[in-house]
Every structure is written in C-alpha cells, then in structure tokens.
C-alpha positions, 0 to 999 in steps of 0.5 A: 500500500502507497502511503503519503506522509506529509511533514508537520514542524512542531519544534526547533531547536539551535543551529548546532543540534539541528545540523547534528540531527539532520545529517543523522536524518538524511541517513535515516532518509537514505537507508529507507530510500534503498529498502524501497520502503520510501519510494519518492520524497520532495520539499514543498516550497516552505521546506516540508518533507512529502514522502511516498512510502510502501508499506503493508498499511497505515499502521507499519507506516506510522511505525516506520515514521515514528522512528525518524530521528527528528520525530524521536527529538518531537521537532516534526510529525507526519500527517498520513493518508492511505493512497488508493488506486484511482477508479473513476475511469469506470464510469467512461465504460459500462 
C-alpha cells in the first residue's frame, strides 16, 4: 500500500543540534530510500518533507515514521493518508 506522509514542524531547536540531527536524518532518509520502503520524497516550497512510502498499511507506516530521528527529538510529525488506486475511469465504460 502507497502511503503519503506529509511533514508537520512542531519544534526547533539551535543551529548546532539541528545540523547534528539532520545529517543523522538524511541517513535515516537514505537507508529507507534503498529498502524501497520510501519510494519518492520532495520539499514543498516552505521546506516540508512529502514522502511516498510502501508499506503493508497505515499502521507499519506510522511505525516506520515514528522512528525518524527528528520525530524521536518531537521537532516534526507526519500527517498520513492511505493512497488508493484511482477508479473513476469506470464510469467512461459500462
């Protein structure tokens, strides 16, 4: 199941911190990206991280996201949706 997490900023912290945990993030980020668990990620024009994940469901996704270094530290969290397969072109045939 593709899963779409959006980044939600709750804290910051000093520079010195945040660039420790970033680089510990971004590793985080990059081991997931090669077990294909995160499949795309983006920032939004403020700086967001949006990812795509495949997982079996919400919940191992919620599992999954709740270990990234910046949610452990309570500076971010993810809004999630499940992403279903569009079936609006079953109404073009009958």
């Amino acid at each position: 199941m593709k899963i779409l997490a959006i980044e939600k900023e709750l804290d910051s912290t000093n520079s010195m911190i945040q660039n420790e945990i970033f680089q510990e993030e971004a590793k985080h980020v990059y081991e997931l990206y090669q077990k294909e668990i995160i499949r795309e990620i983006y920032f939004t024009d403020t700086k967001n991280a949006i990812l795509i994940l495949e997982c079996k469901d919400k919940y191992e996704a919620k599992s999954i996201l709740n270990e990234f270094p910046l949610v452990k530290t309570g500076m971010i969290d993810f809004n999630m949706l499940e992403l279903h397969s569009y079936t609006g072109y079953s109404r073009l045939f009958k």
